[in-house]
Residue, then its C-alpha position, 0 to 999 in steps of 0.5 A: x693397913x689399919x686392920x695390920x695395925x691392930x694386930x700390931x697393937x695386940x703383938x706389942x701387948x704380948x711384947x710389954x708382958x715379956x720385957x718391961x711389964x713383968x719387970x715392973x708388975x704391969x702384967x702379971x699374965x696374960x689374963x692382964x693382956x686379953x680378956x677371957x669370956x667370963x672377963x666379958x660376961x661380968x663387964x657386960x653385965x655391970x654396964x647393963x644394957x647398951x644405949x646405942x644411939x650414936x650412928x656411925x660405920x663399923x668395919x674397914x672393908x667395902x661396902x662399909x657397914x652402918x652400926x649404932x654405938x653407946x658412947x657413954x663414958x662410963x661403958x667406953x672406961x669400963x671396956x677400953x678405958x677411954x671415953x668418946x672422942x679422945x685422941x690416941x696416939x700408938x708408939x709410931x705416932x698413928x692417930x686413932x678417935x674413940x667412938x664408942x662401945x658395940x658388941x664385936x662382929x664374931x660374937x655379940x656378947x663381946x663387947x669392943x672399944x671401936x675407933x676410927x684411925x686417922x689415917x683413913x678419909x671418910x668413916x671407917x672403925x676398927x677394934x683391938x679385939x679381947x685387949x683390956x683397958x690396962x693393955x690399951x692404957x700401955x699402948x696408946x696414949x690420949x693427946x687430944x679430943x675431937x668430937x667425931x659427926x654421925x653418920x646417918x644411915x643413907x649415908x652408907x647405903x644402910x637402913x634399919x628394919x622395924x626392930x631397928x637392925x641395921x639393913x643394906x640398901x643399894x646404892x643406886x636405888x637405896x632400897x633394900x638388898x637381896x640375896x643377890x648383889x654387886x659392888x658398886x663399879x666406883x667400888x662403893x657400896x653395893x647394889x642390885x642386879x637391875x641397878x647394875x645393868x642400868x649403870x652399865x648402860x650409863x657408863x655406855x651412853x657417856x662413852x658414846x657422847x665422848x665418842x660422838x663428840x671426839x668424832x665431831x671434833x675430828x669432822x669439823x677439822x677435816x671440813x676445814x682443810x679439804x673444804x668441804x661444805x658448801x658456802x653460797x656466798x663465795x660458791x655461787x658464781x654471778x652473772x654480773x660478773x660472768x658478763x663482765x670477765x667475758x665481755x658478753x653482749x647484752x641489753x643495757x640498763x640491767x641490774x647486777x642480780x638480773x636473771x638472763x635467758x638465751x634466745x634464738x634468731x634466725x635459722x640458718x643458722x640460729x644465733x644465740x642472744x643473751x636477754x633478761x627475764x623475770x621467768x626463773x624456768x627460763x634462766x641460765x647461770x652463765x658460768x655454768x654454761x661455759x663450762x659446760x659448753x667446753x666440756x661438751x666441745x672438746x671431750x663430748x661428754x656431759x660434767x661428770x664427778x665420782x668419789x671412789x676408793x682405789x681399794x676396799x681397804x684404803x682409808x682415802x676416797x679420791x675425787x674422779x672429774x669427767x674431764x680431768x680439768x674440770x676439778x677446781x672449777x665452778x661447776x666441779x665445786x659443785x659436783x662433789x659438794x652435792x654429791x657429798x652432803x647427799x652422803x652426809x645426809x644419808x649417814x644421818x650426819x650429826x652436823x645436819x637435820x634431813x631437809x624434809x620432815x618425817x624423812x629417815x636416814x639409813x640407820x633408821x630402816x631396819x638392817x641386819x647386816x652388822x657391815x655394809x658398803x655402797x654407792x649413791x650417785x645423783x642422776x638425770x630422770x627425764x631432760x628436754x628443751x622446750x622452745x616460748x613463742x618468742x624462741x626462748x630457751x626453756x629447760x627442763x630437767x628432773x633429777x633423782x638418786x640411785x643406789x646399790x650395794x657393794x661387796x669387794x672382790x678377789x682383788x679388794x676391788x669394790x664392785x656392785x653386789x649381784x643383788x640390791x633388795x629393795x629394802x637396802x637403807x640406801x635404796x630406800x632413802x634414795x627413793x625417798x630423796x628422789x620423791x622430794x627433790x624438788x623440795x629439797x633443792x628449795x632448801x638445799x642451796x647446793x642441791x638447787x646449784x646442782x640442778x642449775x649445772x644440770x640445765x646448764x649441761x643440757x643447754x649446752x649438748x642442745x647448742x652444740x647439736x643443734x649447731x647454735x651459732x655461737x659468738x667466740x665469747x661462748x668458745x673461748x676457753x677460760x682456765x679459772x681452776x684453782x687448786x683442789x685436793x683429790x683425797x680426803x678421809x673416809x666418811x665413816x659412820x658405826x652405830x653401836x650397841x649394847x644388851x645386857x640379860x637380867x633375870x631373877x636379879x642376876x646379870x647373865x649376859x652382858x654384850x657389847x660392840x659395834x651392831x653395824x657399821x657403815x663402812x663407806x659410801x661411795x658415787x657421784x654425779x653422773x648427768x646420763x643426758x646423753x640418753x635423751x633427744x635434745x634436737x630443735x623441737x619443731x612445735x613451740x610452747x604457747x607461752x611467753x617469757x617475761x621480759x624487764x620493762x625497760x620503759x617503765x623500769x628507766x622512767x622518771x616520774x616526770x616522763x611517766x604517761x597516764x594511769x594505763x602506763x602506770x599501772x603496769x609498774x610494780x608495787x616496789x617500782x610504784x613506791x620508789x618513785x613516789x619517792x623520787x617524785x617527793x612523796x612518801x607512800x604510807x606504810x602497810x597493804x595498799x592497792x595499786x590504784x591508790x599508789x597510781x594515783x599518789x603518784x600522779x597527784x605529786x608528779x608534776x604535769x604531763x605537759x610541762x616536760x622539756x618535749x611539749x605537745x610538739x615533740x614529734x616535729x622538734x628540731x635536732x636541738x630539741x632532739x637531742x635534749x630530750x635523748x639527754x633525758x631519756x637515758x633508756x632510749x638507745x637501750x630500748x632502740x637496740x633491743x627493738x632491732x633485737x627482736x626483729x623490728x623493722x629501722x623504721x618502726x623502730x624510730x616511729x617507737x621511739x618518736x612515740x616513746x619520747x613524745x608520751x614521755x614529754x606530754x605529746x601523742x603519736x599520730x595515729x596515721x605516722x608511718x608504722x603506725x600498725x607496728x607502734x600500736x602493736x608495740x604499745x598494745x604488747x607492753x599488756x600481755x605477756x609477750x617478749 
């Protein structure tokens, strides 16, 4: 627009001349309009040499130009008839600045009154190229004065050479331009070649974090409404409660976040008891168990999930349980948020790191495949039950992950390829997952809960084979599905990739796109326990599992006997009831003997308990009493009769309990005399 308006201006000069100049003697021709060469020659020589000492921008087109100009006023009158920094208005109120004097960009000897038009925003100049200064008096018209800022060279991508030329410097590394150059993407400046493959790959980058980023957005909505994640909190079911819904029988006096372990009794057949432990190997979460003995009772199969698509080309994966009523259910929760967090973590979800230091995803194994798809499931490696010598269930399991490609068939059905290499992605992190799952499952909540279904499953076809008698608490069946959505989006996961070739300072190919996609991962959990022998094993582990202390757990300081008793207390048991007893251990490391003896200097003496030296031979009164103040006795009772104790050595243990609690002593020739000190002599070894 501002270059029209030059042209403009120098069509109404000719207009001026033919109408209302030759009227009025303005201009006698057009030598008064245009300045002929030898016009511009005597003006160059009556100012003399240029005093170019003002920087600014010469030109309108991009990349603008950095030039320098004399903004004397004598050399602006004598070319243009205005001085540096007056106002102009044309005849349809366009505004125009003066610059100054420079020579013009077709012919150095022509010299021209630059100005920078208003209208434009930033620097930019233009001159009526050979108008006189009585042609520019009669069409622009001075209404103002501003003093317009310099410009300096780095400004406008510009330098000057050792001579003070001016030079092009690029605008991204502001070093001098070549022959080769581009324009700037933002349509600014200009710059090398190298400069602008570095741009382009920035401008790939970007795309790529707002990609990422839309694609995290739509991720944590879709784990918002189909629930996907695991949340140990609300997920992982209790025993304590599990107990209470069922009405299962066990030993009383536990605490609500106490471990149990199943134990046999008898043998034709074996019953099951539920006991606690302290033996994280031995422990079994119960509602797990359940559901896994109704899995294996009414559709003679292990739990089993799959997340699959019913065509190579749906969008949708849909969950499959093995049997169908197992989805909304604890154990079926569990299935399908390991199976898909194992899928998160192989895509190399943004979301998570991988659980093992130095472990890669599958984008970091070397692939030339641009697509690809396949399935990895959670499988059972080995399973066993061992029997302790005191007939506790002990199970054993080792698990893994297995992989293979998939391709589609005729019938857009996804099948497994006839070849996996071995140096798939997905092989290789399987095998990298399996090489460190126990260690994964210690710091993945949901891989640990997966593998204590799996020893529930095993513990369950280990009852029902080995015809286990079962109470009908064990049997009845328990609806606690909720509701559950079967499909949810696909988990898609494009790696993309950019190249671009400069040589000799020219971009010569520039590729773009996606370098390889995952298109989908698919699998499961399939607990294959089927394959292993789980039959009564005839020999037995010669170890034991820890039972609770029951005795010593329920004592009050008071009823606690002499340092032997004691010192088979914990270190937390130990400080609590100093505690009790009044006292106040010292903070930071102790020795357990130093806390036994605290102990036994604040708690009061051992013969002043309500039983005295003659609690064996009290009356029913006095028994009484002392069965008020000893509230783990019938717990204590019921468990001895659990284990096979005899009525009356179970009634000679609790005489001798109540009468070591109460100051007395058992006599060492009272009926079960043996069997007491067996009792006594196993409360220091390992034995249940």
């Amino acid at each position: 627009c501002a270059a029209a308006r030059s042209t403009l201006l120098r069509v109404r000069a000719v207009e001026l001349r033919n109408t209302r100049g030759a009227r009025q003697g303005c201009f006698a021709g057009l030598a008064d309009i245009f300045r002929s060469p030898a016009d511009a020659e005597e003006q160059q020589a009556a100012i003399g040499e240029l005093k170019l000492n003002f920087g600014y921008v010469c030109g309108l087109e991009h990349p603008v130009r950095f030039a320098r100009f004399d903004i004397s006023d004598d050399a602006c009158r004598r070319i243009g008839g205005f001085t540096h920094g007056q106002v102009l208005r044309d005849q349809d109120g366009c505004k125009f600045v003066v610059i100054g004097v420079r020579p013009s960009e077709d012919d150095d000897k022509a010299l021209q009154l630059w100005l920078q038009p208003k209208a434009i925003k930033g620097p930019a100049t233009l001159s009526f190229q050979d108008l006189t200064p009585a042609a520019l008096a009669a069409l622009l018209a001075p209404v103002a004065r501003e003093v317009p800022e310099a410009v300096n060279p780095e400004d406008v991508d510009a330098g000057e050479d050792s001579e003070g030329e001016p030079i092009t410097l690029c605008h991204e590394c502001t070093l001098p331009m070549g022959d080769s150059k581009y324009a700037c993407a933002e349509g600014v400046g200009e710059c090398h070649g190298e400069c602008m493959a570095k741009t382009l790959l920035d401008a790939s980058k970007r795309e790529d974090a707002f990609r990422e980023k839309e694609e995290l957005r739509k991720k944590m909505r879709d784990r918002e409404e189909y629930n996907i994640g695991w949340r140990p909190e609300r997920m992982i079911p209790r025993n304590a409660d599990t107990i209470r819904k069922r009405r299962i029988p066990h030993p009383k006096g536990a605490k609500p976040d106490t471990m149990y372990c199943l134990m046999l009794e008898g043998n034709d057949p074996p019953k099951l008891r539920l006991m606690p432990t302290t033996d994280p190997e031995a422990s079994v979460n119960l509602a797990y168990l359940l559901t896994a003995l109704q899995v294996r009772i009414r559709a003679h199969m292990a739990p089993y999930f799959s997340l699959d698509t019913p065509n190579a080309d749906e969008p949708w994966q849909v969950k499959t349980f093995g049997p169908p009523w197992l989805r909304g259910t604890d154990v079926g929760e569990v299935l399908f948020q390991a199976d898909y967090h194992l899928k998160e973590l192989s895509m190399g979800d943004s979301l998570f790191d991988q659980p093992v230091i130095g472990m890669k995803n599958c984008w970091d194994f070397k692939w030339k495949q641009e697509a690809w798809r396949g399935r990895e499931w959670f499988v059972v490696k080995h399973a066993k039950v061992n029997l302790s010598d005191g007939n506790v269930l002990l199970p054993h399991v080792e698990m893994g992950v297995e992989a293979r490609e998939q391709v589609a068939n005729s019938r857009k059905e996804l099948v497994d390829a006839p070849v996996t290499y071995k140096g798939h992605p997905l092989v290789q992190y399987a095998e990298m997952f399996t090489h460190n799952f126990d260690l994964i499952a210690e710091r993945k909540s949901v891989v640990y809960q997966l593998r204590e279904v799996s020893k529930a499953a095993i513990v369950a076809k280990f009852l029902v084979d080995n015809k286990v008698h079962l109470d009908e608490c064990w049997l009845r069946p328990d609806d606690q599905s909720s509701l559950c959505k079967m499909d949810l989006p696909f988990n898609k996961k494009e790696r993309y990739h950019y190249e671009i070739l400069v040589r000799d300072g020219m971009i010569h190919e520039h590729h773009g796109g996606v370098l390889s996609s995952m298109v989908g991962l698919y699998g499961g959990v399939d607990l294959n326990i089927d394959a292993f022998d789980l039959s009564l094993p005839i020999h037995r582990l010669s170890r034991s599992v820890k039972m609770p202390d029951y005795s010593a757990i329920h004592s009050e300081a008071a009823q606690l006997a002499g340092t032997a008793e004691l010192s088979r207390l914990s270190m937390h048991e130990l400080r609590r009831l100093i505690k009790e007893a009044g006292g106040e251990a010292p903070r930071g490391p102790m020795d357990k003997d130093e806390l036994v003896e605290l102990l036994l200097r604040i708690r009061p003496a051992a013969g002043e308990g309500p039983g005295g030296e003659g609690g064996n031979e009290a009356d029913e009164a006095d028994v009484d009493k002392q069965e008020d103040a000893l509230p783990y006795a019938a717990a204590l009772g019921e468990d001895l009769r659990r284990l096979s104790f005899s009525e009356d050595s179970v009634r000679s243990i609790l005489d001798a309990v109540r009468a070591r609690a109460f100051g007395g002593d058992a006599a060492g020739d009272a009926p079960g005399s043996s069997q007491l000190r067996g009792f006594w002599e196993s409360l220091g070894d390992d034995r249940p």
